[in-house]
Rosetta silent file (secondary structure, phi, psi, omega in degrees, C-alpha in Angstrom):
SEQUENCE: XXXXXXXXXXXXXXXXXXXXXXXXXXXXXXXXXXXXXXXXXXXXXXXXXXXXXXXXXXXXXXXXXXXXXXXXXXXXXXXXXXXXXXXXXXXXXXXXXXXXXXXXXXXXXXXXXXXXXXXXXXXXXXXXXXXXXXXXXXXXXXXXXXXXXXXXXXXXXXXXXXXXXXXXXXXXXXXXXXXXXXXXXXXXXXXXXXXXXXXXXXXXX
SCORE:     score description
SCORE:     0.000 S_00000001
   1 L     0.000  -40.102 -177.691   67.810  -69.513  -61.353 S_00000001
   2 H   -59.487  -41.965 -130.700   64.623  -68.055  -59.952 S_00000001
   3 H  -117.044   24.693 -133.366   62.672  -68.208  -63.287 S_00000001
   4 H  -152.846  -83.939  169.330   64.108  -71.740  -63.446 S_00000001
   5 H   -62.200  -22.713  160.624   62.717  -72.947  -60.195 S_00000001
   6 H   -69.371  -42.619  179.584   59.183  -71.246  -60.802 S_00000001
   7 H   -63.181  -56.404  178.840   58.845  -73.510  -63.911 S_00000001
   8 H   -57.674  -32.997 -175.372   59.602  -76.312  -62.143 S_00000001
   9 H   -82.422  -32.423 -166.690   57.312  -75.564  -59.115 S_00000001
  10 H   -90.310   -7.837 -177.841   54.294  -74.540  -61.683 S_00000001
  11 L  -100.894   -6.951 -169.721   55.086  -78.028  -63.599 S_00000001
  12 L  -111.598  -32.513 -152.289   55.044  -80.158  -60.132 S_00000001
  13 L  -121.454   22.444 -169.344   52.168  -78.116  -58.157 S_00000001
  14 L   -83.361    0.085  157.052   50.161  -77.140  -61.328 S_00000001
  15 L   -63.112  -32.927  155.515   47.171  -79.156  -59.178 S_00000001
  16 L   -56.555  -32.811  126.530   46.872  -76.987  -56.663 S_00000001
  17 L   134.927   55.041 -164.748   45.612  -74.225  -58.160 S_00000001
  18 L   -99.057  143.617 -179.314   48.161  -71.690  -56.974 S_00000001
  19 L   -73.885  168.852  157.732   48.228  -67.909  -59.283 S_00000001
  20 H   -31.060  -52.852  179.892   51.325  -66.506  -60.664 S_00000001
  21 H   -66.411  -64.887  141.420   51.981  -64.773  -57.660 S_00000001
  22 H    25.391  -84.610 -163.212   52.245  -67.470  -55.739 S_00000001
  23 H   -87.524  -28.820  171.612   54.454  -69.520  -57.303 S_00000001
  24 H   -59.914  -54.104  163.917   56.723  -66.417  -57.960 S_00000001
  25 H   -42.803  -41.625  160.988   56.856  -65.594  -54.113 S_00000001
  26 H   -68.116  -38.926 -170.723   57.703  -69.221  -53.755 S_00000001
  27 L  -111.809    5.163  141.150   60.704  -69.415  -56.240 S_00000001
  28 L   -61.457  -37.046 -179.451   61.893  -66.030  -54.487 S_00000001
  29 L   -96.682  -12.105  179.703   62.236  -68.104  -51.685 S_00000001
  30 L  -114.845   10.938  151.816   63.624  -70.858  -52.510 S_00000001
  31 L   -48.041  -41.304 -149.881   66.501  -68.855  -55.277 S_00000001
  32 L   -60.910  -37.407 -144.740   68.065  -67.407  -51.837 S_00000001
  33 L   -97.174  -44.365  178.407   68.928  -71.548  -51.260 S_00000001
  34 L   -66.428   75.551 -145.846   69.196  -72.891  -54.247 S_00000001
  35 L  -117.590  -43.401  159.222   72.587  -72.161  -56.362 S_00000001
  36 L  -125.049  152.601 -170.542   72.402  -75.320  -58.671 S_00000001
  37 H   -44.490  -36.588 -169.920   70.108  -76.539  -60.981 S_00000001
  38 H   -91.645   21.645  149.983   70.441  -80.037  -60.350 S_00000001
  39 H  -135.420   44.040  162.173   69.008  -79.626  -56.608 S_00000001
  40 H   -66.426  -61.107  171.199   66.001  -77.841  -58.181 S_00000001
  41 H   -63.927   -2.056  154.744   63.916  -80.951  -57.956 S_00000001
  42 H   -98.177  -36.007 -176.666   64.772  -81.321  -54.294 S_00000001
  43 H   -68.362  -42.952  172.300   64.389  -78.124  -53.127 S_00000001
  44 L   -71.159  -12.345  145.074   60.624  -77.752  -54.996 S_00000001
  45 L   -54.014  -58.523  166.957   60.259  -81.559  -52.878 S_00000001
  46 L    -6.592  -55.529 -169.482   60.947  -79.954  -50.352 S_00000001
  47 L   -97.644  -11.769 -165.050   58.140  -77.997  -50.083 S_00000001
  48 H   -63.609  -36.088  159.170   55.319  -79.818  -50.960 S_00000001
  49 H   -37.378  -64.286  145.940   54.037  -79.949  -47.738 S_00000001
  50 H    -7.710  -57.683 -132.496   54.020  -76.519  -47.414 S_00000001
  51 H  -103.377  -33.169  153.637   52.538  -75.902  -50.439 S_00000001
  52 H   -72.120  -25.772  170.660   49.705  -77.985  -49.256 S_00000001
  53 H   -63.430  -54.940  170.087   49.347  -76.625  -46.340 S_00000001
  54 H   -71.552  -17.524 -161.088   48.590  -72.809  -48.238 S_00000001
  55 H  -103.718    7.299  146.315   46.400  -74.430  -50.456 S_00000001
  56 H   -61.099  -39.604  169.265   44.368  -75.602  -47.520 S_00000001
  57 H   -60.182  -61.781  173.608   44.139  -72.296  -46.263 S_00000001
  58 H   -34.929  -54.699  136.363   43.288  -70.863  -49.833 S_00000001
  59 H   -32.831  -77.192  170.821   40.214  -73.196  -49.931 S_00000001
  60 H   -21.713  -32.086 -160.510   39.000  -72.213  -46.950 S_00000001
  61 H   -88.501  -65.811 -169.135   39.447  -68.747  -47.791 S_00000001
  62 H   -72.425   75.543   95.311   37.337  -68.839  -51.170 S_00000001
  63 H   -69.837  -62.671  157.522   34.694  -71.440  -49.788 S_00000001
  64 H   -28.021  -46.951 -164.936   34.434  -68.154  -47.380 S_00000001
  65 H   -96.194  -18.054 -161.498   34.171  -65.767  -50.048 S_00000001
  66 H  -112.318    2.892  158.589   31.764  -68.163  -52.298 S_00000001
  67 H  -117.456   -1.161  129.966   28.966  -68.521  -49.457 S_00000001
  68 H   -42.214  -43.679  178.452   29.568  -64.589  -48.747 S_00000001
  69 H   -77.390  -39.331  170.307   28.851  -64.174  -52.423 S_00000001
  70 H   -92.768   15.661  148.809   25.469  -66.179  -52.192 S_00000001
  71 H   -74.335  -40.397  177.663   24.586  -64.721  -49.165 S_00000001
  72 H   -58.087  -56.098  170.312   24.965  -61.544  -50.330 S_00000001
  73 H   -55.841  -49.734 -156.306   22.849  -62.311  -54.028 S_00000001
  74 H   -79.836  -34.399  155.651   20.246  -63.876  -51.915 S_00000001
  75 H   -39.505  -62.986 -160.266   20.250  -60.500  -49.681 S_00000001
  76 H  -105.590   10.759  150.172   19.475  -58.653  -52.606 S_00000001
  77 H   -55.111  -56.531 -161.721   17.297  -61.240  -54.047 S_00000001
  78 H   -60.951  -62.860 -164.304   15.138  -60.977  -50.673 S_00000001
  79 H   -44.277  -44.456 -174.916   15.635  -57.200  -51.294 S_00000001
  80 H   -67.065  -28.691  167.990   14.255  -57.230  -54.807 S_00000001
  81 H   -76.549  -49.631  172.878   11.117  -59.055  -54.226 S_00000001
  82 H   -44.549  -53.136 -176.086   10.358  -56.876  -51.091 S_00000001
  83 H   -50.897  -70.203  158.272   10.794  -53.695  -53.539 S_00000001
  84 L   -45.702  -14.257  178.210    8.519  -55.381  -56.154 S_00000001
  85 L    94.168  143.934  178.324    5.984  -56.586  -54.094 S_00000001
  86 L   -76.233  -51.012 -168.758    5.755  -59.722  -52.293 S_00000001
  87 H   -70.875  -24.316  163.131    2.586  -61.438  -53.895 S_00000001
  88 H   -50.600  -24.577 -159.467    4.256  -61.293  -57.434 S_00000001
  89 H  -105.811    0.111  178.913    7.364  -62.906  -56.234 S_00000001
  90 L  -132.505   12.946  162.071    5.769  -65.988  -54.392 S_00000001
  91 L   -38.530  -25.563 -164.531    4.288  -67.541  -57.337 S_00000001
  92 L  -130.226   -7.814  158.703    6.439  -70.251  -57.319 S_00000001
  93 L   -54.537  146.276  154.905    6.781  -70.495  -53.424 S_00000001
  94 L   -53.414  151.783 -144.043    6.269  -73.864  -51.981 S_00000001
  95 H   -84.711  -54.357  171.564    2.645  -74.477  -50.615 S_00000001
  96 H   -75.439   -8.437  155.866    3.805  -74.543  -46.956 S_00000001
  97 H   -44.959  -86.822  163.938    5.663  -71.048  -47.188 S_00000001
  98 H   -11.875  -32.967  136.546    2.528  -69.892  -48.738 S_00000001
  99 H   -29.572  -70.883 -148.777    0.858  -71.248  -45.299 S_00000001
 100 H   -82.676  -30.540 -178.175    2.937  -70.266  -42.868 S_00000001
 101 H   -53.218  -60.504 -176.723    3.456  -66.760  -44.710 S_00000001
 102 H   -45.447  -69.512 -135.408   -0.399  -66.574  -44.103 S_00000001
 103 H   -83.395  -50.993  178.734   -0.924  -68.053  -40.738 S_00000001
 104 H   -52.113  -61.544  157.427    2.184  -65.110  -39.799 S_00000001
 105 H   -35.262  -62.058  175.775   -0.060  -62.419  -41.403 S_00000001
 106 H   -57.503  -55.333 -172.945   -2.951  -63.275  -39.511 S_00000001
 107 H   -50.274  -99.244 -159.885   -0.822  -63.456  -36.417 S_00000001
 108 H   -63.867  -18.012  148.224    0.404  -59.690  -36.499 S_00000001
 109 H   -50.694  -48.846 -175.010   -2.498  -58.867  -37.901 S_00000001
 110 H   -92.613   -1.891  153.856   -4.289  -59.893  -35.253 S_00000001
 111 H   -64.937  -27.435  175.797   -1.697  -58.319  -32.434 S_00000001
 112 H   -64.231  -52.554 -171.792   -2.387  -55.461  -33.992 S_00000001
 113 H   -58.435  -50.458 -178.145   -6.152  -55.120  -33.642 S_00000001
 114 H   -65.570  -95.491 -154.478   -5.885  -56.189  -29.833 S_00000001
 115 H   -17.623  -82.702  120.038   -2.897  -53.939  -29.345 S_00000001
 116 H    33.511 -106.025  177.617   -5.292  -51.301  -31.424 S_00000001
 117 H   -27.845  -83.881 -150.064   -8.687  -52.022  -28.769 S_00000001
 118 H   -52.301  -38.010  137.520   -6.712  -52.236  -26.162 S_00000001
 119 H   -34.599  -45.412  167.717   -5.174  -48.423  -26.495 S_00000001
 120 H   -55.434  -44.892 -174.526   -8.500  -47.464  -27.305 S_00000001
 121 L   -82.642  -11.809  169.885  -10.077  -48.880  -24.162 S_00000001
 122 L   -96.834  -23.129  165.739   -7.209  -47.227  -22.120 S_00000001
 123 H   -54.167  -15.608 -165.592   -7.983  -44.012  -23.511 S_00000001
 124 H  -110.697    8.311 -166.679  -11.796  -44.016  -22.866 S_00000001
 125 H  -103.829  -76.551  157.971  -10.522  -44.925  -19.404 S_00000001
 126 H   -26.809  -56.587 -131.307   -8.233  -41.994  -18.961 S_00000001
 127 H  -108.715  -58.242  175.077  -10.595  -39.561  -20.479 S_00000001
 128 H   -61.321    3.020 -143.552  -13.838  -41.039  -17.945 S_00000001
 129 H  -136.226  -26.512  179.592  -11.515  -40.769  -15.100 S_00000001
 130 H   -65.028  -63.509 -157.406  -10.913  -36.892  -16.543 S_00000001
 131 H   -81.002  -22.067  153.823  -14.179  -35.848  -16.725 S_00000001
 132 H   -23.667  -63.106 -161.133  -14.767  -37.529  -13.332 S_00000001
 133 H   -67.074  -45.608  171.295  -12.273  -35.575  -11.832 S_00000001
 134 H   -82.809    7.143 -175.176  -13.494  -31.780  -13.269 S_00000001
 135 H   -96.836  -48.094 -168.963  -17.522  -32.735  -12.146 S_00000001
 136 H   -61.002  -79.067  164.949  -16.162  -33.246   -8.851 S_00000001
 137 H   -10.186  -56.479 -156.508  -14.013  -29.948   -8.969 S_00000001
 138 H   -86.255  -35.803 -168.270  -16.766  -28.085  -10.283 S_00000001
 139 L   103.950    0.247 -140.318  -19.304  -29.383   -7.944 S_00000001
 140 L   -95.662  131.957 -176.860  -21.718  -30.047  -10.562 S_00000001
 141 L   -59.857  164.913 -171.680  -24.652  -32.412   -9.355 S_00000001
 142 H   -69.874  -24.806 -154.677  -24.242  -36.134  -10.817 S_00000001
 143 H   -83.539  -34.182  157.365  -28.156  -35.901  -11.954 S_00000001
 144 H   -47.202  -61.346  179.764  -27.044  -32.856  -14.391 S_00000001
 145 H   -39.083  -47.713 -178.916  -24.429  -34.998  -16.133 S_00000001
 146 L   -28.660   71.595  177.171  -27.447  -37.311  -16.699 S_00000001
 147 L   130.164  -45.253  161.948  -27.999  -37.819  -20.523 S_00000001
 148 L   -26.031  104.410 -163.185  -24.967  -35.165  -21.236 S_00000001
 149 L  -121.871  140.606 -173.026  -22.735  -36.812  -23.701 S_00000001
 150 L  -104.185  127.966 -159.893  -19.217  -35.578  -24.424 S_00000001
 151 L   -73.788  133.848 -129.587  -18.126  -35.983  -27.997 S_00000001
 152 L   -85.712  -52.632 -179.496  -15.077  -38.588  -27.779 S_00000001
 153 L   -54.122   -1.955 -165.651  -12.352  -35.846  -29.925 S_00000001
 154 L   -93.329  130.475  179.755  -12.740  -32.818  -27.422 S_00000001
 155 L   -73.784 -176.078 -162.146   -9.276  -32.145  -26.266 S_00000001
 156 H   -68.228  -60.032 -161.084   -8.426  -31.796  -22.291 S_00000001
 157 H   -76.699    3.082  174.065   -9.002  -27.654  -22.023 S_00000001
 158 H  -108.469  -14.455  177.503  -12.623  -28.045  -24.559 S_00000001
 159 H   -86.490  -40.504 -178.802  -13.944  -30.656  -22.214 S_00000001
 160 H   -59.045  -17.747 -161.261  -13.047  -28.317  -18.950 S_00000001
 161 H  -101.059  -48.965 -164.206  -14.760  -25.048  -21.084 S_00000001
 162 H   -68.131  -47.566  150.402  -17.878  -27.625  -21.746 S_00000001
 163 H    -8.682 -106.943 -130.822  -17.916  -28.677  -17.735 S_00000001
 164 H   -46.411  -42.631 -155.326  -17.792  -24.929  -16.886 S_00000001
 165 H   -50.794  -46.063 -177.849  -20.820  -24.281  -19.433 S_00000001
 166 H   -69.613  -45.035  173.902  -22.745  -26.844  -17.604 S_00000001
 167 H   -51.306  -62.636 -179.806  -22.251  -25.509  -14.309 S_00000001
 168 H   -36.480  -53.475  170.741  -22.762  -22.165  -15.014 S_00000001
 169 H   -51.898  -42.439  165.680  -26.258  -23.217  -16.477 S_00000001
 170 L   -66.845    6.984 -175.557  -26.725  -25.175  -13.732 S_00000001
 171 L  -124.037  -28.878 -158.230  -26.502  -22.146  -11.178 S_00000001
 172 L  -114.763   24.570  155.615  -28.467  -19.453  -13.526 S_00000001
 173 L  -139.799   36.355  172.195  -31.000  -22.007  -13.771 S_00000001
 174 L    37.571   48.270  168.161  -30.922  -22.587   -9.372 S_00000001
 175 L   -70.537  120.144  152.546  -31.107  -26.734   -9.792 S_00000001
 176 L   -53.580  133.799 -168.235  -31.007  -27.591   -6.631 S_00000001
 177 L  -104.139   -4.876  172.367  -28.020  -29.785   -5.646 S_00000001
 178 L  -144.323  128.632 -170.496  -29.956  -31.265   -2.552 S_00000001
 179 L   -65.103  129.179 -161.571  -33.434  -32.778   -2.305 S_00000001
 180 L   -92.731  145.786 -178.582  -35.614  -30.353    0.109 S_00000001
 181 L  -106.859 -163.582 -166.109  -38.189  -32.103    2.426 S_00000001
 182 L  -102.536  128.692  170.076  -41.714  -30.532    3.033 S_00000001
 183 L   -59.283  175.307 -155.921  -42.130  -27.951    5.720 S_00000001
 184 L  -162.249   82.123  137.749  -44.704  -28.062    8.305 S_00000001
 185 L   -43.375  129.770 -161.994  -45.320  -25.012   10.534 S_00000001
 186 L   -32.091  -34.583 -177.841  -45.794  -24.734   13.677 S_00000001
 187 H   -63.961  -29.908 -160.968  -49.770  -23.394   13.412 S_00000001
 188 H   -73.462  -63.265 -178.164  -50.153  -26.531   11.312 S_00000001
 189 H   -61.783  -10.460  172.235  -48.784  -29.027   13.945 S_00000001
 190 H   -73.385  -66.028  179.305  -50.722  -27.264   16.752 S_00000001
 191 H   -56.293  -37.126 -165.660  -54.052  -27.760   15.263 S_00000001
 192 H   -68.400  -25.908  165.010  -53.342  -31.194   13.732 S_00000001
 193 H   -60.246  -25.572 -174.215  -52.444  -32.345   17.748 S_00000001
 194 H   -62.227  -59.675 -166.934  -55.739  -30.333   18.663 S_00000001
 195 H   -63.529    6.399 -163.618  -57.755  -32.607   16.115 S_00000001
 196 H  -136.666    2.609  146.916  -56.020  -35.645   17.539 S_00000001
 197 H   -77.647  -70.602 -171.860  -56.758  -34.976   21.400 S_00000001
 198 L   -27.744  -20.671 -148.716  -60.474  -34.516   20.233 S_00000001
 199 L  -118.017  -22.059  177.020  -60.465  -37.485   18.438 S_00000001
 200 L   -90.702    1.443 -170.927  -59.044  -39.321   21.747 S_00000001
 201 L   -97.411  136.224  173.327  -61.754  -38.287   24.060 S_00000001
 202 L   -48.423  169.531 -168.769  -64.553  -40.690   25.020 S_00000001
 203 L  -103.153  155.750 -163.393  -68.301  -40.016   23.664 S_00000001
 204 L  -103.344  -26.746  177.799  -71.025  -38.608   26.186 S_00000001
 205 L   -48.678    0.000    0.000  -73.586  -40.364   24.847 S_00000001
């Protein structure tokens, strides 16, 4: 009876697109019910709703699986050009890809370069703010420093070694660290007030 009732269901429903399995699973189920042949064609009526009902789901399911499958080749399209190089592979782009691709280049290109300065310019920051910090420490007058240039690559403990170098030179060669003004001694300032009551006294003539 089952093998009965499958023929008839694969001869009613062969529109649907339902597999072997299917229709076997189906004519399992309706065998349990189903004892004579002449209420085959009701019982496989029966169902048609049903039957419609999976093969709404079944669509659904492979629509699912068929824009999974071209997402996936188009993943490993994308992959395959990247692998291959990009400018070979965009021969045949449209003209405003081929823009906008550009205009995008230039764009991170040019994040880069500031990003790029701008690291640079905090480093020369850091580094003036360093050397600041061990001329104070050291003592060393600012008027030494004058003209002294520190080569930009000298790590933290070869700029503190160059520092000390300078100092040292600057004490075994006694630069004065404070301007001295000119001395005057007492013998001096006695006579020049002598010359400058004489010079206040009326003439006799």
């Amino acid at each position: 009876m089952k093998e009965k009732i499958k023929t008839a269901l694969k001869t009613k429903y062969k529109n649907l697109g339902f597999g072997e399995k299917a229709f076997n699973g189906m004519a399992s189920y309706l065998a349990d019910n189903v004892t004579v042949e002449g209420d085959i064609d009701t019982a496989i009526s029966g169902v048609e709703n049903l039957l419609k009902a999976f093969q709404g789901e079944v669509d659904t399911v492979r629509q699912e699986k068929s824009l999974l499958q071209n997402k996936l080749a188009e993943l490993e399209g994308l992959k395959n050009k990247q692998e291959h190089g990009n400018e070979s592979n965009l021969s045949g782009a449209p003209n405003w890809f081929l823009d906008f691709k550009k205009a995008n280049d230039q764009l991170i290109a040019s994040i880069a370069e500031q990003n790029k300065k701008l690291l640079e310019e905090q480093g020369k920051e850091k580094r003036q703010q360093l050397i600041t910090k061990y001329v104070k420490e050291m003592e060393i007058p600012e008027g030494r420093m004058i003209g002294v240039k520190i080569d930009d690559h000298l790590k933290e403990d070869e700029i503190k070694q160059l520092l000390s170098e300078i100092k040292q030179s600057t004490i075994n060669l006694e630069v004065p660290t404070k301007k001295t003004g000119i001395q005057v001694t007492n013998d001096a300032m006695l006579a020049q007030e002598e010359k400058d009551f004489v010079a206040s006294l009326p003439n006799k003539s």
